[in-house]
N, C-alpha and C positions, 0 to 999 in steps of 0.2 A: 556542879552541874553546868554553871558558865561556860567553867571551863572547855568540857566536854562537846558542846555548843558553838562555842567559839571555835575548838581542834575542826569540828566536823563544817563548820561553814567556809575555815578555810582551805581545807581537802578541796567540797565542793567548786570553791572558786578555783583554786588548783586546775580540778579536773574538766573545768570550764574553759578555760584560758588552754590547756592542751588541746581540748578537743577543737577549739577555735583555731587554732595556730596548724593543726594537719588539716582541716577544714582548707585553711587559705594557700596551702600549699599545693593540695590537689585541685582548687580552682585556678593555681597559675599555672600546673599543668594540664588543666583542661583549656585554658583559654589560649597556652601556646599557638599563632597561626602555624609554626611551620611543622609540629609535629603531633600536636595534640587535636580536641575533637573542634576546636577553634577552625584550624585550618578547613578542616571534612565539612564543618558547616558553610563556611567562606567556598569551597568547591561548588556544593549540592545549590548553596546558592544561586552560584552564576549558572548554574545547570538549567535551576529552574527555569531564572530569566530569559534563557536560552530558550527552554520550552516552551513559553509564554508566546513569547515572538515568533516561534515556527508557528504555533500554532493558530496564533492569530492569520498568519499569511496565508494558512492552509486554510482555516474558515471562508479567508477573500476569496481564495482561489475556487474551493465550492461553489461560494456564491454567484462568481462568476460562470459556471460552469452549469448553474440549476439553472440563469439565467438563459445561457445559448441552448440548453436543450428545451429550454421551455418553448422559447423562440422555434425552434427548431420541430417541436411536436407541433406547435400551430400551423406551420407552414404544411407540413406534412397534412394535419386532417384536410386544409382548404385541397390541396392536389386530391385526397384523396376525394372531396366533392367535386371538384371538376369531373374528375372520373370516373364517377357514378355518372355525371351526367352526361356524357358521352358515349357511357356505354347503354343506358338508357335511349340516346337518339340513335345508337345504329339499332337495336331492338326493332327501332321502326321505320327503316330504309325497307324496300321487296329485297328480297332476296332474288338474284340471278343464277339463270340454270350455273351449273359448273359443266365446263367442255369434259367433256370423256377422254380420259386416259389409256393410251393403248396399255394393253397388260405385258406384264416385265419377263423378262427371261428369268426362270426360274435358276439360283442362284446353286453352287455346286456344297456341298457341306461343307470342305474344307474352305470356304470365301473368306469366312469371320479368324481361321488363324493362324498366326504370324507364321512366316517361312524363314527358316537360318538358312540362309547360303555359308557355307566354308570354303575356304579358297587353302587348298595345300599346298597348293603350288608355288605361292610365295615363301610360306615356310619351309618348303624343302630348301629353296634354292637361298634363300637368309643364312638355315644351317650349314650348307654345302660351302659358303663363300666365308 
């Protein structure tokens, strides 16, 4: 029964020590940089960091940007109260007659559209020469 015990624990170790040794072969080639998943993380990496710092700029840049329109909407309402208020004082100027307009030559239908002239006469004498 030792025996038996003994056969089967060194199997196990056997089978421990193989499984360990394909284990470490497939983490040298995963860890390969130049061709394994080594490298793809070492890439996605610098991607990131890549992304990081666009993105960070692009935040400034908004912020900069929520800034001048903020600025930019204040300015606007104050104009737009000047403007009320101005138009509020002519409200209260008199109004003066308006001078009479003589009335207009009534205008012929065709006034409003456009006229082609063509000129043949160039083009004949173009073709002819």
């Amino acid at each position: 029964m030792e025996l038996i015990a003994d056969i089967l624990l060194g199997a196990g170790a056997f089978g421990a020590a193989a499984y360990c040794m394909v284990l470490s072969r497939r983490l040298k080639r995963l860890t390969q940089l130049e061709t394994g998943m080594g490298g793809a993380i070492a890439v996605l990496s610098a991607q990131v960091d890549g992304l990081t710092r666009t993105l960070a700029r692009a935040q400034q840049a908004a912020h900069g940007s929520a800034e001048t329109l903020d600025s930019q909407t204040r300015r606007a309402e104050d104009a737009v109260k000047r403007l009320e208020l101005l138009l509020s004082s002519l409200h209260d100027l008199p109004t003066a007659a308006a001078p009479a307009r003589p009335a207009a030559a009534p205008e012929s239908a065709d006034a409003g559209r456009p006229r082609v002239v063509r000129r043949r006469a160039r083009r004949l004498a173009e073709q002819e020469a």
